[in-house]
Backbone as XML, in Angstrom:
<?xml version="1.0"?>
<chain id="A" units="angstrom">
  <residue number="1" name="UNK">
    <atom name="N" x="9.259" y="16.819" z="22.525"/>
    <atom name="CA" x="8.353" y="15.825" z="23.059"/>
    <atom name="C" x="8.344" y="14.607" z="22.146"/>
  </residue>
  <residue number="2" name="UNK">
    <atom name="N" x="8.592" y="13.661" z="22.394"/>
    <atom name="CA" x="8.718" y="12.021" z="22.264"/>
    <atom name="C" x="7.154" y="11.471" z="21.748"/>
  </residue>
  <residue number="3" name="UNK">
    <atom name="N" x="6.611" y="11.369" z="20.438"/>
    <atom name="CA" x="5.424" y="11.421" z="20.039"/>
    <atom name="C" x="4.925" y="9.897" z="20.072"/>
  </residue>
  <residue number="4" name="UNK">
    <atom name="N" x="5.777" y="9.353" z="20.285"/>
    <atom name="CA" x="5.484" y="7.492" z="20.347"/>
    <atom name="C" x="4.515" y="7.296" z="21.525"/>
  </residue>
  <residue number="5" name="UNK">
    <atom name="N" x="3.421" y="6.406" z="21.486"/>
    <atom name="CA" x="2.908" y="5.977" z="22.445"/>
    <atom name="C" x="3.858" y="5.095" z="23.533"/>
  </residue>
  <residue number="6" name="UNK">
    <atom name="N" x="3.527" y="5.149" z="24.728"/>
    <atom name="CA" x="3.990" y="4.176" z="25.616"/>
    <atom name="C" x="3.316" y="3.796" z="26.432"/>
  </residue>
  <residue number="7" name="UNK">
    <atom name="N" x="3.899" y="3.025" z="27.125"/>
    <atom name="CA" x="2.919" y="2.192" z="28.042"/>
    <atom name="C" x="2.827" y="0.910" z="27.867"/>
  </residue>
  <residue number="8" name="UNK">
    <atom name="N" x="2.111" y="-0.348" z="28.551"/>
    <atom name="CA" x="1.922" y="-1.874" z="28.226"/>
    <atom name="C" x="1.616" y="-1.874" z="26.810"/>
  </residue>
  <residue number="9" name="UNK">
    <atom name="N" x="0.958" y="-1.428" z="26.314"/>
    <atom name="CA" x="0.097" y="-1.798" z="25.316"/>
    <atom name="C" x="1.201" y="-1.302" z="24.080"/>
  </residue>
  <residue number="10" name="UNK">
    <atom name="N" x="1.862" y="-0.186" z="24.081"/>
    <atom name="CA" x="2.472" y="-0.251" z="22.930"/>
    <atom name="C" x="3.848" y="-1.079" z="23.279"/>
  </residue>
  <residue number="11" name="UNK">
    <atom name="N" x="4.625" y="-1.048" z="24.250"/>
    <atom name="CA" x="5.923" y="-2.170" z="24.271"/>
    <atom name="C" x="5.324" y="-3.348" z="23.920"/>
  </residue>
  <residue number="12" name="UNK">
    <atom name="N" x="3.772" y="-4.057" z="24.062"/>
    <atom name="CA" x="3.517" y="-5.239" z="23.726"/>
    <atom name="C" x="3.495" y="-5.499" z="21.971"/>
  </residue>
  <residue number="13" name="UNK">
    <atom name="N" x="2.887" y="-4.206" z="21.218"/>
    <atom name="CA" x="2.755" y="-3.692" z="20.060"/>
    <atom name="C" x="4.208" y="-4.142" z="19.635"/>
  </residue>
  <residue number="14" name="UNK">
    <atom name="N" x="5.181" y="-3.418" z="20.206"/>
    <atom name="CA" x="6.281" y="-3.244" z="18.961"/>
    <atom name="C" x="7.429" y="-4.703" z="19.431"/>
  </residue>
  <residue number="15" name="UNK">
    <atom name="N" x="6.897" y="-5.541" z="20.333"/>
    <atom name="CA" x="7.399" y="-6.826" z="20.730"/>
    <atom name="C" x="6.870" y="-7.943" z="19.528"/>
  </residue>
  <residue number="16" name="UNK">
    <atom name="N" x="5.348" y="-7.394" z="19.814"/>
    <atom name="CA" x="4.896" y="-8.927" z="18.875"/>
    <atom name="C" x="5.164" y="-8.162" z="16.959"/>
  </residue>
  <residue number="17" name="UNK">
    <atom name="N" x="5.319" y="-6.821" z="16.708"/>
    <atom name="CA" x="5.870" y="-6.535" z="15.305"/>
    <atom name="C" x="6.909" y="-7.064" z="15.190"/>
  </residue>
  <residue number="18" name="UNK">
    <atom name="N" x="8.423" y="-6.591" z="16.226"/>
    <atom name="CA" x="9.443" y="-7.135" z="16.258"/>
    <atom name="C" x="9.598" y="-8.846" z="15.918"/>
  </residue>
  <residue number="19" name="UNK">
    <atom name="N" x="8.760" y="-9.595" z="16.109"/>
    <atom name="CA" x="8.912" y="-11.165" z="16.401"/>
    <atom name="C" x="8.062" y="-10.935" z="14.886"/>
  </residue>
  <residue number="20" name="UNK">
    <atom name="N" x="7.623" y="-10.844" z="14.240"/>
    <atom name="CA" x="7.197" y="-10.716" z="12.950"/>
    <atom name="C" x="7.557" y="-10.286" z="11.636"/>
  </residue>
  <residue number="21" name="UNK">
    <atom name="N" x="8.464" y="-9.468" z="11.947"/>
    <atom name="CA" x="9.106" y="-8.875" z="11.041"/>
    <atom name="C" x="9.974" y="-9.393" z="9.941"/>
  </residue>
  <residue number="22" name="UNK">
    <atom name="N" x="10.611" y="-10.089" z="10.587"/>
    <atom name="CA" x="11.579" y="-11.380" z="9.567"/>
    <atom name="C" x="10.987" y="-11.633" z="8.533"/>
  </residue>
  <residue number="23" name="UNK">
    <atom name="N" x="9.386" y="-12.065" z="9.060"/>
    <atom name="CA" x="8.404" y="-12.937" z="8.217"/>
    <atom name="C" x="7.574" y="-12.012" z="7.249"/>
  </residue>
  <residue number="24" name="UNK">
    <atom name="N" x="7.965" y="-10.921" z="7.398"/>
    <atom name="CA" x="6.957" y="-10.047" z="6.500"/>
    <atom name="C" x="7.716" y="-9.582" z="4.984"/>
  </residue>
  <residue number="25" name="UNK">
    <atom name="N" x="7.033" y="-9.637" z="4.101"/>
    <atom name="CA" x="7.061" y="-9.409" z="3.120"/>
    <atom name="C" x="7.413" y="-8.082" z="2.365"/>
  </residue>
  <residue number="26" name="UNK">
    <atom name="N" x="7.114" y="-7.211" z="2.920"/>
    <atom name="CA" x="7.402" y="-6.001" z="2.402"/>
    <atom name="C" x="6.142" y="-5.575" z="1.793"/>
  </residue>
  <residue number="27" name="UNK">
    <atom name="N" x="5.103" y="-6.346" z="1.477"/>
    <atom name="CA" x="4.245" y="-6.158" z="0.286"/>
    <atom name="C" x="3.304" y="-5.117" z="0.750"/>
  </residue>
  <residue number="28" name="UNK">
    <atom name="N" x="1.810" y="-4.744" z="0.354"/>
    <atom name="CA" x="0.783" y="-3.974" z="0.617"/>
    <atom name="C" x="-0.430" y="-4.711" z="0.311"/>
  </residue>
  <residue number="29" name="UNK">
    <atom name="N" x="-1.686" y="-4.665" z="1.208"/>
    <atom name="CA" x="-2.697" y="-5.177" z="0.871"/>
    <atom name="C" x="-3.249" y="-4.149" z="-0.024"/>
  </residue>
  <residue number="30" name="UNK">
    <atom name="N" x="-3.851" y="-4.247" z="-0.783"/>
    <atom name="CA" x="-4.677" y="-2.946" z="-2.289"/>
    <atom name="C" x="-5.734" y="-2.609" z="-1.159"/>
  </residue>
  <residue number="31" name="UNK">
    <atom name="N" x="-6.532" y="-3.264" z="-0.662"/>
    <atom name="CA" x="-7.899" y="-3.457" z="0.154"/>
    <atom name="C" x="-7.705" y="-2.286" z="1.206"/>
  </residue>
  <residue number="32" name="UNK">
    <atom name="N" x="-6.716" y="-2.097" z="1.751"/>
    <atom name="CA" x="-6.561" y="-1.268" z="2.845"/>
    <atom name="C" x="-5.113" y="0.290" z="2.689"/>
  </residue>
  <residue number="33" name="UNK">
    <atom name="N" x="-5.509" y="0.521" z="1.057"/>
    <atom name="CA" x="-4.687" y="1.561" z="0.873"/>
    <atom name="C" x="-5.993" y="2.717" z="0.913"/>
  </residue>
  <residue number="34" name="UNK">
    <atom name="N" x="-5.221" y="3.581" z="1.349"/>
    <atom name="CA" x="-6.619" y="5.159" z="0.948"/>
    <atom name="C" x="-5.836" y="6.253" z="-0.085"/>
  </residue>
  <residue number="35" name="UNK">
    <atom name="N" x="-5.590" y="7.143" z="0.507"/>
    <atom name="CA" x="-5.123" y="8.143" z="-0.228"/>
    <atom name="C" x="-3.293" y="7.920" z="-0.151"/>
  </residue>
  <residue number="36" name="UNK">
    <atom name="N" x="-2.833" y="7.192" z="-1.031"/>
    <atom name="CA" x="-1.691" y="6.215" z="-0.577"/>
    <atom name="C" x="-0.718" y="7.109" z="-1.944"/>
  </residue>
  <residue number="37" name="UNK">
    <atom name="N" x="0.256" y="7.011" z="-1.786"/>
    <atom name="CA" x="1.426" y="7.991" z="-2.485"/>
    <atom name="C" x="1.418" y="6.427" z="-4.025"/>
  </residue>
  <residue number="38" name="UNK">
    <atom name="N" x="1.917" y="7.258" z="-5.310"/>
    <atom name="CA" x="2.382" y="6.080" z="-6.002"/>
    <atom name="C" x="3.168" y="4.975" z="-5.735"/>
  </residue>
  <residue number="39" name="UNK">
    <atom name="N" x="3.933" y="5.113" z="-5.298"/>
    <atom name="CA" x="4.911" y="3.595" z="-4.882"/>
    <atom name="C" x="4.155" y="2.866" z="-4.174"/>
  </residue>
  <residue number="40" name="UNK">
    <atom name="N" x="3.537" y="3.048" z="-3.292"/>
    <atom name="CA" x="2.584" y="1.934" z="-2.250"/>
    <atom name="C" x="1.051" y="1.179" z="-2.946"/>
  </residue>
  <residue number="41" name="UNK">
    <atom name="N" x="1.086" y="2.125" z="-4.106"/>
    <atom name="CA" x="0.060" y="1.566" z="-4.879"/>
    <atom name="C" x="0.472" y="0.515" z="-5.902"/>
  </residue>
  <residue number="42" name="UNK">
    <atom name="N" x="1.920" y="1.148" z="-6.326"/>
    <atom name="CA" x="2.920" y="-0.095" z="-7.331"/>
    <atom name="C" x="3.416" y="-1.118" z="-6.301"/>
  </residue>
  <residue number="43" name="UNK">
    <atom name="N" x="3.371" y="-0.994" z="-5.241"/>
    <atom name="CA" x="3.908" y="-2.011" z="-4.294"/>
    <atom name="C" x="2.852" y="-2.984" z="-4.135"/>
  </residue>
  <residue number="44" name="UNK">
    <atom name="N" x="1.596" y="-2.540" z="-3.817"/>
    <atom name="CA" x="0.171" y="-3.545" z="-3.730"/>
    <atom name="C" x="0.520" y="-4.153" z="-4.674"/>
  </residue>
  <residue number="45" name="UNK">
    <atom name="N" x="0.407" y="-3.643" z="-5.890"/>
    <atom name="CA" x="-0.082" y="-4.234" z="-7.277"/>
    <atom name="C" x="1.344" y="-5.387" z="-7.552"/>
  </residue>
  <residue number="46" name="UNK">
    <atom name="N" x="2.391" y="-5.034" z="-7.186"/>
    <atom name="CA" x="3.569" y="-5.878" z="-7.968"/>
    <atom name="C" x="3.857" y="-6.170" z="-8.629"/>
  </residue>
  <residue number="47" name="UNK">
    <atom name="N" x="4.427" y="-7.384" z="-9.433"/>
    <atom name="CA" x="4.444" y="-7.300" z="-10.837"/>
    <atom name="C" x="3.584" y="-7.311" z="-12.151"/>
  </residue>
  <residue number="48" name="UNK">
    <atom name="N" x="2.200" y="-7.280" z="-11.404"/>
    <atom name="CA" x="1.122" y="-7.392" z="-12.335"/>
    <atom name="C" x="0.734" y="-5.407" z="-12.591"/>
  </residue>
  <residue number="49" name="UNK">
    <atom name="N" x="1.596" y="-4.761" z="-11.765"/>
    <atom name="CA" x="1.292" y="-3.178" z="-12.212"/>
    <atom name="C" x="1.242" y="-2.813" z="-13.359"/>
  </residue>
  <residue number="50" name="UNK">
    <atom name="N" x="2.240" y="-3.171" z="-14.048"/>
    <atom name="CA" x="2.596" y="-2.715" z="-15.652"/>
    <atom name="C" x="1.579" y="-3.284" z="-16.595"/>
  </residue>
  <residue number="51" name="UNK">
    <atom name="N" x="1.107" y="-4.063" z="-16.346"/>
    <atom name="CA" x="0.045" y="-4.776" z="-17.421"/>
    <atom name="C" x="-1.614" y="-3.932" z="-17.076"/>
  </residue>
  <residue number="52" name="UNK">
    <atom name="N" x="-1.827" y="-3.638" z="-15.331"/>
    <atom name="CA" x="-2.690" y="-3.246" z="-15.262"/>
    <atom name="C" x="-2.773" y="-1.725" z="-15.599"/>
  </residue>
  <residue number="53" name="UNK">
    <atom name="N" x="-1.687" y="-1.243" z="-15.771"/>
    <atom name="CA" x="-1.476" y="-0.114" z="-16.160"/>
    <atom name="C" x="-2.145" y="0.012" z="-17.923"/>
  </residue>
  <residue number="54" name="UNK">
    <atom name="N" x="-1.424" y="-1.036" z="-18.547"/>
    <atom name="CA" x="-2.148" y="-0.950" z="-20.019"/>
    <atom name="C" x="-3.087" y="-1.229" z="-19.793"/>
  </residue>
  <residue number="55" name="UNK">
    <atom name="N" x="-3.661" y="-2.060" z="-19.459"/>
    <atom name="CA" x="-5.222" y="-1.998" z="-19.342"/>
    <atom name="C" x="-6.368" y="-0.780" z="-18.777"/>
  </residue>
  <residue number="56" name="UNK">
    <atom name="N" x="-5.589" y="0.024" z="-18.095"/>
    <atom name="CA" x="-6.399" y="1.024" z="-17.872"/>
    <atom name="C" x="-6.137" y="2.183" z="-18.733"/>
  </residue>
  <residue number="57" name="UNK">
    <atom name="N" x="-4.587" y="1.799" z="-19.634"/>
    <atom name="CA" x="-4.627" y="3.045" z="-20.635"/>
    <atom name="C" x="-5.589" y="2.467" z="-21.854"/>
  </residue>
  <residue number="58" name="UNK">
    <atom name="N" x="-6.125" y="1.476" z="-22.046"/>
    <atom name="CA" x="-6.791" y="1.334" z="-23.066"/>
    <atom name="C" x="-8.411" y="0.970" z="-22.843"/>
  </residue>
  <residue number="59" name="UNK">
    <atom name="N" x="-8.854" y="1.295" z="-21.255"/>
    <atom name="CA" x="-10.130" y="1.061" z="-21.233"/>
    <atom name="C" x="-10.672" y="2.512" z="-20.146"/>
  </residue>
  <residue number="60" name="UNK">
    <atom name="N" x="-9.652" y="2.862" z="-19.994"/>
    <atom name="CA" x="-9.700" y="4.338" z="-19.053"/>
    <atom name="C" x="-8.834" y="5.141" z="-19.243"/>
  </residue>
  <residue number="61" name="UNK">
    <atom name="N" x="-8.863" y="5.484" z="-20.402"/>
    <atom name="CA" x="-7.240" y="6.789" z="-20.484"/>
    <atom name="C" x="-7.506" y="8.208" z="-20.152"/>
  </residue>
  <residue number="62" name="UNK">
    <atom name="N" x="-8.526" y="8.584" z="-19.851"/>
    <atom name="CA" x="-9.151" y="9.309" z="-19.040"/>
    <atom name="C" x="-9.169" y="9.777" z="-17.769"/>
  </residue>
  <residue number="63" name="UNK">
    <atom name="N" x="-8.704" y="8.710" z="-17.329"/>
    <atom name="CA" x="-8.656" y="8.468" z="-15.420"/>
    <atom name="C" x="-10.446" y="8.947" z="-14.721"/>
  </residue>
  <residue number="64" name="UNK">
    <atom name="N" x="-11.088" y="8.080" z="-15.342"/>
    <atom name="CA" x="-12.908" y="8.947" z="-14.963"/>
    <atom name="C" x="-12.794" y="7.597" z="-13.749"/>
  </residue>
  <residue number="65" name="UNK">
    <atom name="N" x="-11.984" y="6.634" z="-13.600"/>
    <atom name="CA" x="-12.431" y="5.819" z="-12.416"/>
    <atom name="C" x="-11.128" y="5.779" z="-11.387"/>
  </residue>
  <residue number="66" name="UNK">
    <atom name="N" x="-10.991" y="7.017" z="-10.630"/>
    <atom name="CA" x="-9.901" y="7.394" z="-9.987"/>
    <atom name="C" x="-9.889" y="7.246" z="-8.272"/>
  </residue>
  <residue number="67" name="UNK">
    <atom name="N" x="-10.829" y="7.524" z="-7.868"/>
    <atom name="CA" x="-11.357" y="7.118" z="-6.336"/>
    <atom name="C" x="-10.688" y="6.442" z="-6.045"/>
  </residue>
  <residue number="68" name="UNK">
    <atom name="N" x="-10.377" y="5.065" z="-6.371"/>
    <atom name="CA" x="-9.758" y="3.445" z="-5.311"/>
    <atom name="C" x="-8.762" y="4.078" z="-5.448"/>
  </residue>
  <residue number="69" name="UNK">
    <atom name="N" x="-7.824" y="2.741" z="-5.707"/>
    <atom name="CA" x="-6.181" y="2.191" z="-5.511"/>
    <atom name="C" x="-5.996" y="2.776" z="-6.893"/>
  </residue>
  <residue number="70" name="UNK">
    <atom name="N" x="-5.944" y="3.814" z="-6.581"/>
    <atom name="CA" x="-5.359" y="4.293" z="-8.700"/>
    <atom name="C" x="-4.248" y="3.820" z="-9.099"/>
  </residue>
  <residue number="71" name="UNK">
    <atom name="N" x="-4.884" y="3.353" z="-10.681"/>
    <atom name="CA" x="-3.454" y="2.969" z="-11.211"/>
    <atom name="C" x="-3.358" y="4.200" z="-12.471"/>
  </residue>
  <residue number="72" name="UNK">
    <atom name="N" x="-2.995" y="5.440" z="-12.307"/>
    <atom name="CA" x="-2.588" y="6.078" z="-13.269"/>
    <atom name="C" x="-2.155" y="5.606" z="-14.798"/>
  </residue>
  <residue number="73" name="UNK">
    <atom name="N" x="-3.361" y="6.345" z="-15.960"/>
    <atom name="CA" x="-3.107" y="5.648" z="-17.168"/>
    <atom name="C" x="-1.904" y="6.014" z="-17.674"/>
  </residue>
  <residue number="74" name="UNK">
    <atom name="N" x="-1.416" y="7.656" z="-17.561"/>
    <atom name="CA" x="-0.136" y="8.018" z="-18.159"/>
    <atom name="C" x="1.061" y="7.754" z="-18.056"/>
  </residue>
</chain>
């Protein structure tokens, strides 16, 4: 069984993604990650990961503020 939606509403969906796509970035909004794998959290963050990374190994090496967009101290 074919798990994709169909119908108007999704051919309209993957028309107006299609016409967008060029233009997209690749990137991640931080704001709208949840329980998100590491790479998509280094992807939000970009090149500012590595710095925020020291900063949380030297003001959280602990990981006691882990809930959000974690940036793992280790």
């Amino acid at each position: 069984m074919d798990a994709r939606p169909t119908g108007d509403h999704a051919g309209w969906t993957r028309d107006a993604y299609s016409s967008v796509e060029a233009d997209a970035t690749g990137g991640v909004y931080s704001n709208a990650l949840g329980a998100e794998s590491a790479a998509r959290v280094r992807a939000a963050y970009g090149s500012n990961y590595d710095r925020l990374r020291e900063v949380k190994r030297r003001w959280d090496p602990d990981n006691l503020f882990r809930l959000n967009q974690n940036i793992d101290p280790s």
